[in-house]
C-alpha positions as CSV (number, residue, x, y, z in Angstrom):
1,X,0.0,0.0,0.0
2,X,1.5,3.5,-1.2
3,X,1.4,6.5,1.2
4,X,-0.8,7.8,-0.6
5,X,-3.4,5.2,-0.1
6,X,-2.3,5.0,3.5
7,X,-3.3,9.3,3.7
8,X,-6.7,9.0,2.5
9,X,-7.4,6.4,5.2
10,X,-6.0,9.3,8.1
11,X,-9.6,10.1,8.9
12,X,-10.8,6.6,9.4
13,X,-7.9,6.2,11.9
14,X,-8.7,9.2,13.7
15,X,-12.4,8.4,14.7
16,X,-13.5,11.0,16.0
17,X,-10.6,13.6,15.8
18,X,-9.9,16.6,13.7
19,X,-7.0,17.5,11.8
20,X,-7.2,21.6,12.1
21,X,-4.6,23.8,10.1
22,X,-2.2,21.1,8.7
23,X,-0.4,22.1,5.9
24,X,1.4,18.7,4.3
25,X,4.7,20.0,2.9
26,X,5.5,23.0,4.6
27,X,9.0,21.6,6.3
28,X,9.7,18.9,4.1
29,X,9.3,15.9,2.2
30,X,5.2,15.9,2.8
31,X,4.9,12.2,2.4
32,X,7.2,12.0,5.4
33,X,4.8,14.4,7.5
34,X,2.1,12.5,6.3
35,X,3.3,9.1,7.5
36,X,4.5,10.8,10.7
37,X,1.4,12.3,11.9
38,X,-0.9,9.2,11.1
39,X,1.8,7.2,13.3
40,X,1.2,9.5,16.1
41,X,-2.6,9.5,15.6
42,X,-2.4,5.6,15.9
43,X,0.1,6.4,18.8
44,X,-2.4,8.4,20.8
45,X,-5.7,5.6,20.3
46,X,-3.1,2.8,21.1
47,X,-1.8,4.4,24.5
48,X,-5.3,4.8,26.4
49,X,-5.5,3.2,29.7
50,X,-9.3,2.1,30.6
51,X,-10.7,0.0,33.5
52,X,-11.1,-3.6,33.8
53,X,-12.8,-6.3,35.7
54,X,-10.7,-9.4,36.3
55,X,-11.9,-12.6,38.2
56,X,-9.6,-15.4,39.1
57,X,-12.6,-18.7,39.5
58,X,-12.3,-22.5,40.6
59,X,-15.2,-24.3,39.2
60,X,-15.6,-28.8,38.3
61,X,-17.5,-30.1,35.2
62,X,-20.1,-31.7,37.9
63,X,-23.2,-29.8,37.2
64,X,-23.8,-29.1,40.8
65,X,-23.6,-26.8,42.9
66,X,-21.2,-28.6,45.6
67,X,-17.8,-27.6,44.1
68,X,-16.1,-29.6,47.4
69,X,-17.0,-32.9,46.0
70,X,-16.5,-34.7,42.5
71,X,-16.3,-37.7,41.4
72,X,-13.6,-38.8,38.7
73,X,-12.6,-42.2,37.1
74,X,-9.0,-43.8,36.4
75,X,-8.9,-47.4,36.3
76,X,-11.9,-48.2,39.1
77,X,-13.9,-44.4,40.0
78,X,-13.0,-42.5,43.3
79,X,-15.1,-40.0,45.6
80,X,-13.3,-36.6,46.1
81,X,-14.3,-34.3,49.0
82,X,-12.2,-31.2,49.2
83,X,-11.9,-29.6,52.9
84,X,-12.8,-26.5,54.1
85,X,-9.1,-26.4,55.8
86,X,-7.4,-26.3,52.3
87,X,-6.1,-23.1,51.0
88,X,-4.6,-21.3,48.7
89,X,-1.4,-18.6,49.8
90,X,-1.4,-16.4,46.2
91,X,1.5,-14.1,46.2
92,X,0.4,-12.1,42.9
93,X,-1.2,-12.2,39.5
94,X,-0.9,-10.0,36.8
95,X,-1.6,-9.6,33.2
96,X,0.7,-8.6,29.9
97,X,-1.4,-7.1,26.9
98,X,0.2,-6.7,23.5
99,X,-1.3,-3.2,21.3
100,X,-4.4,-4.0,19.1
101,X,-4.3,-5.7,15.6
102,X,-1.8,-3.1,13.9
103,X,-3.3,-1.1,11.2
104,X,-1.5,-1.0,7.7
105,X,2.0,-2.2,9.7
106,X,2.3,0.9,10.9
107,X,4.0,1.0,14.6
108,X,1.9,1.4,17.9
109,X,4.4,1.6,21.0
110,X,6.1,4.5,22.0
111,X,9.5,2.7,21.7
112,X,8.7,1.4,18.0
113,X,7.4,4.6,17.2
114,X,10.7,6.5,18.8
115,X,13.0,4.0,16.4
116,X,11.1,4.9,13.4
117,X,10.9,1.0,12.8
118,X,7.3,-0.5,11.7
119,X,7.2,-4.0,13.1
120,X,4.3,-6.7,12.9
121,X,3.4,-8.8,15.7
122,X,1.4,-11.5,16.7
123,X,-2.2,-10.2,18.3
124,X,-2.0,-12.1,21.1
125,X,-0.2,-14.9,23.2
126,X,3.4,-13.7,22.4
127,X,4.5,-10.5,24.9
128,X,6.2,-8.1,22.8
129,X,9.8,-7.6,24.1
130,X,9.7,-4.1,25.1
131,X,11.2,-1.7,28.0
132,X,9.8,-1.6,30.9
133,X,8.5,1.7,30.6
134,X,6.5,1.4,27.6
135,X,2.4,0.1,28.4
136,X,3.2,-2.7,26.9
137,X,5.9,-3.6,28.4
138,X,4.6,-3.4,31.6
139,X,3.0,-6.3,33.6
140,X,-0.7,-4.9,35.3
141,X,-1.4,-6.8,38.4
142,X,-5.1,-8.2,39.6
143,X,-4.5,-10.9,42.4
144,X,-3.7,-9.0,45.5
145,X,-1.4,-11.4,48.6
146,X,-3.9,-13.5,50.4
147,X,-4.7,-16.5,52.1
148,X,-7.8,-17.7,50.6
149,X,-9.5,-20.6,52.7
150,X,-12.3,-22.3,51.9
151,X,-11.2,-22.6,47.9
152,X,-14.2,-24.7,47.2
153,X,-17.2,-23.0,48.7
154,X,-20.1,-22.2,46.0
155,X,-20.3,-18.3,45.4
156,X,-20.9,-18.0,41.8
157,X,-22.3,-20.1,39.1
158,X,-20.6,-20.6,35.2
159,X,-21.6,-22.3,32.0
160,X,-20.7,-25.6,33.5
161,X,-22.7,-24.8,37.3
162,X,-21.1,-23.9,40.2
163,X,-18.3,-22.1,40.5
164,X,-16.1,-19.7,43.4
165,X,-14.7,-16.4,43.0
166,X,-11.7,-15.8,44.4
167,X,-11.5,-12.3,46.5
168,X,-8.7,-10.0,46.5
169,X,-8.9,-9.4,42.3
170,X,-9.2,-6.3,41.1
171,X,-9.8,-3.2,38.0
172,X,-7.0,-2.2,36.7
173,X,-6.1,0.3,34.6
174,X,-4.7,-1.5,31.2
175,X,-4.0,-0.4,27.8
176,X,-6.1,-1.1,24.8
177,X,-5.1,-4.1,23.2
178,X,-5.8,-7.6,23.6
179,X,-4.1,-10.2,26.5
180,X,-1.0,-11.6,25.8
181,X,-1.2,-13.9,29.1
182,X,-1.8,-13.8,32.5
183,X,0.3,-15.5,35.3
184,X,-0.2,-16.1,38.7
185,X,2.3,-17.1,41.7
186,X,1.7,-19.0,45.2
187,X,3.2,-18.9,48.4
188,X,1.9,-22.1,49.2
189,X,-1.3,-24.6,48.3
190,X,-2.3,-26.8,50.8
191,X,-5.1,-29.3,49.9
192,X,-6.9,-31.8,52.8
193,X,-9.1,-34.3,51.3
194,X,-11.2,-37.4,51.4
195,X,-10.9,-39.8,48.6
196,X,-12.9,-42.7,48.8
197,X,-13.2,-42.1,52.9
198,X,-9.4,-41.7,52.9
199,X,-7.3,-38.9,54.6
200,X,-4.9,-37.1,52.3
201,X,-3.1,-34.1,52.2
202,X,-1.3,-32.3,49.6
203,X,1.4,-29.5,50.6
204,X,3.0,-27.5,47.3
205,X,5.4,-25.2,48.1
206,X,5.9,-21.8,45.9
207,X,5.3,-22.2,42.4
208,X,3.9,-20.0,39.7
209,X,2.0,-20.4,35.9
210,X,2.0,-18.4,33.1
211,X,-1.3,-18.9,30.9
212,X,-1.7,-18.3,27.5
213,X,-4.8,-17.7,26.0
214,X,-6.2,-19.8,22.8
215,X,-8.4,-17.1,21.8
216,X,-8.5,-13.3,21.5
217,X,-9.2,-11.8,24.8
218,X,-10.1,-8.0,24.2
219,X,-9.3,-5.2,26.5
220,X,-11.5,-2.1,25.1
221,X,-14.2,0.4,25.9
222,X,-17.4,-1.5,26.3
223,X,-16.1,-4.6,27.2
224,X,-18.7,-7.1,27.8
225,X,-18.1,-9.0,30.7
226,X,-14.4,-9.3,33.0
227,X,-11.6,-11.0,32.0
228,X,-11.5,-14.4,33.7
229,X,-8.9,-16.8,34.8
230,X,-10.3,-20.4,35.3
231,X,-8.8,-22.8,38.3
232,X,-9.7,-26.2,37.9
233,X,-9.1,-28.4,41.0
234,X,-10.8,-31.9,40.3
235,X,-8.8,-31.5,36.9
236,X,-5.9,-31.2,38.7
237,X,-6.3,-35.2,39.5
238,X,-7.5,-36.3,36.5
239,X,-5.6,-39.1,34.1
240,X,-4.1,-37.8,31.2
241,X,-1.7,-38.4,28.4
242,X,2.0,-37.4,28.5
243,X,4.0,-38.5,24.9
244,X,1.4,-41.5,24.8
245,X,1.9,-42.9,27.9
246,X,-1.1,-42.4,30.6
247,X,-0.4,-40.8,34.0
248,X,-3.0,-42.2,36.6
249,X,-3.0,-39.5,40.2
250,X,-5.6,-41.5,41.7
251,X,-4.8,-44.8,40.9
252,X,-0.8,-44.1,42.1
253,X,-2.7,-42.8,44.9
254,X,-5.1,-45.2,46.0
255,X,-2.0,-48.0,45.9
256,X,-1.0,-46.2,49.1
257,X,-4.0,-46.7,50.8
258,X,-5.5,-47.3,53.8
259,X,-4.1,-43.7,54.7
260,X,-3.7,-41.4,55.7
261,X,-1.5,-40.1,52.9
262,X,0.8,-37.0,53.1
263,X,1.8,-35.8,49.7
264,X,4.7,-33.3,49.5
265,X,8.7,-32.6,48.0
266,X,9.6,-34.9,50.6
267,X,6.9,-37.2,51.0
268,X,5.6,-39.6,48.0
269,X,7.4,-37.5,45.8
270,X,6.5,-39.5,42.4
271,X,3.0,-38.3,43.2
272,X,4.4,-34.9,43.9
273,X,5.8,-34.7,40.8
274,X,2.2,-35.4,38.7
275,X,0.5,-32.5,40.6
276,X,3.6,-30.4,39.5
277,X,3.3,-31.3,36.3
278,X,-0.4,-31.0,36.3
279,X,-0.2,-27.5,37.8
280,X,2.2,-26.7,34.2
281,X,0.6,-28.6,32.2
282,X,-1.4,-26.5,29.3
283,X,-5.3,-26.3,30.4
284,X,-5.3,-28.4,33.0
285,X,-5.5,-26.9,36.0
286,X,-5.5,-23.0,35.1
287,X,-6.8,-21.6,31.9
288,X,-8.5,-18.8,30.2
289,X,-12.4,-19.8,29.3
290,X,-12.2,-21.3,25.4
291,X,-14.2,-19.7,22.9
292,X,-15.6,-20.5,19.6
293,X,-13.2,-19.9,16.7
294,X,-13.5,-16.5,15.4
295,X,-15.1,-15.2,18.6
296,X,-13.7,-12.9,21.6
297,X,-13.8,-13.5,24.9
C-alpha cells in the first residue's frame, strides 16, 4: 500500500478527531509528514488506559452446585471431597497485553514509534519484548497477597454450574489491546481431602503459571463481561496423556492406601511430581475460558 493510499485512510484512523490547520509540505518531504502524523494518531488511540474487571474462579464439570465434592474415574472411580481447611497462599497475579491488531504495519508503542521502525506482531499470546517503561511492556497486576480458605465453597455459578470467586482481584487500569497472558504465583497450596473415605493431604510449596490464551481476549471500551482466569481443581487429578503414555493420580494414589496419605517434596514424591506437572501442564489446571473460533472472549 502507497502513502498515498495510507493518507486517505487518516480520517478513518482518527475516529472522531480533527485535523485543524495542517499544511502537508511545509517543512519537508510531505509524504514523510504525512506518514508521521498518522503514526502519532495511531500512537495516541493505542496508549489509552481504561478500567477492567478481572476474576480469578475455581469451578468442576459436575453440574452441581457442591464444588467440594467430584467424582472422577481412572482405572476403578473415586469420591473426592475437598476440605474446608485447604487453602490457597497467592503471592500475585498479573496480566501482559500486546497493542491491538496493527493497522496498515504501521507502529503502535512508544518505543517502535521513537526508532522509526514498523514491526508486525502477533495479536496475542506472544508479549512483545519491550522496555519496561513502555504500556506494553509493563505487567498490570489483579490478584492481591492473600490466604484464601475455603477454595471450594459455591459463590458464583458458570456455564458448567457452580463455580467460586476468588477475592482480593481487582480493576486495573490497562491499555487497549488484547491479553497476551496472565500468570499467577503462590506462596503455598495446601489441599486436605477425602478420597474414597481416605485422609490425604497435599502440601505444594511456591510455584507460579504463566497462561496463555487460545483465543483473543479483548481489552476495550465496552467490554462485555471481565476477564477471567479459570482454576480447575478436580482437573488437577485427572488421568491424562504425557508422549502417549497415561499418568494415573488416583490410581498411584489409591496404591498407598488405607491412609492417611501426606503428599509433598519430601513425602511420596513421584506423586508430587504429577500434581507439578499438572499444575504446568497447558489447560489443566488453570486456563482462560475457550471460545468459539473466530469469537472474543
Amino acid at each position: 500500500m502507497n502513502i498515498h493510499s495510507i493518507t486517505n485512510r487518516i480520517s478513518i484512523l482518527a475516529g472522531s478527531m480533527i485535523l485543524v490547520g495542517c499544511t502537508f509540505g511545509s517543512v519537508g518531504n510531505s509524504e514523510e509528514e504525512k506518514l508521521v502524523i498518522l503514526q502519532n494518531l495511531i500512537f495516541f488511540n493505542n496508549n489509552q488506559t481504561i478500567a477492567i474487571g478481572t476474576n480469578l474462579r475455581s469451578y468442576d464439570d459436575q453440574a452441581d452446585t457442591n464444588l467440594s465434592q467430584f467424582n472422577l474415574t481412572s482405572i476403578s472411580g473415586f469420591n473426592i471431597s475437598i476440605q474446608p481447611s485447604s487453602y490457597i497462599h497467592w503471592e500475585t497475579g498479573s496480566y501482559r497485553i500486546n497493542p491491538p491488531n496493527q493497522i496498515l504495519g504501521v507502529s503502535t508503542t512508544g518505543s517502535e514509534r521513537s526508532n522509526g521502525v514498523s514491526k508486525t506482531h502477533t495479536p496475542y499470546t506472544v508479549p512483545l519484548d519491550l522496555p519496561a517503561d513502555d504500556l506494553y511492556g509493563k505487567s498490570y497486576p489483579f490478584l492481591a497477597t492473600a490466604v484464601v480458605t475455603n477454595i471450594t465453597q459455591f459463590n458464583s455459578t458458570m456455564e458448567t454450574g457452580a463455580s467460586f470467586l476468588f477475592p482480593n482481584t481487582r480493576v486495573t487500569n490497562m491499555p487497549i489491546g488484547v491479553i497476551a497472558n496472565a500468570t499467577v504465583s503462590w506462596e503455598e497450596i495446601l489441599i486436605r481431602m477425602t478420597v474414597n473415605g481416605e485422609d490425604v493431604t497435599i502440601l505444594l510449596p511456591q510455584g507460579s503459571k504463566v497462561i496463555t490464551p487460545k483465543c483473543k481476549i479483548p481489552v476495550k471500551n465496552g467490554r462485555d463481561g471481565n476477564i477471567e482466569v479459570l482454576i480447575s481443581f478436580f482437573s488437577l487429578f485427572k488421568d491424562r496423556s504425557v508422549s502417549g503414555s497415561p499418568v494415573r493420580f488416583l490410581n498411584s494414589l489409591s496404591a498407598l492406601f488405607p491412609g492417611p496419605v501426606v503428599i509433598s517434596k519430601v513425602s511420596n514424591v513421584n506423586l508430587y511430581n504429577i500434581l507439578q506437572q499438572n499444575l504446568q501442564a497447558e489447560d489443566i489446571t488453570f486456563s482462560f475460558p475457550g471460545c468459539f473460533p473466530g469469537v472474543e472472549r
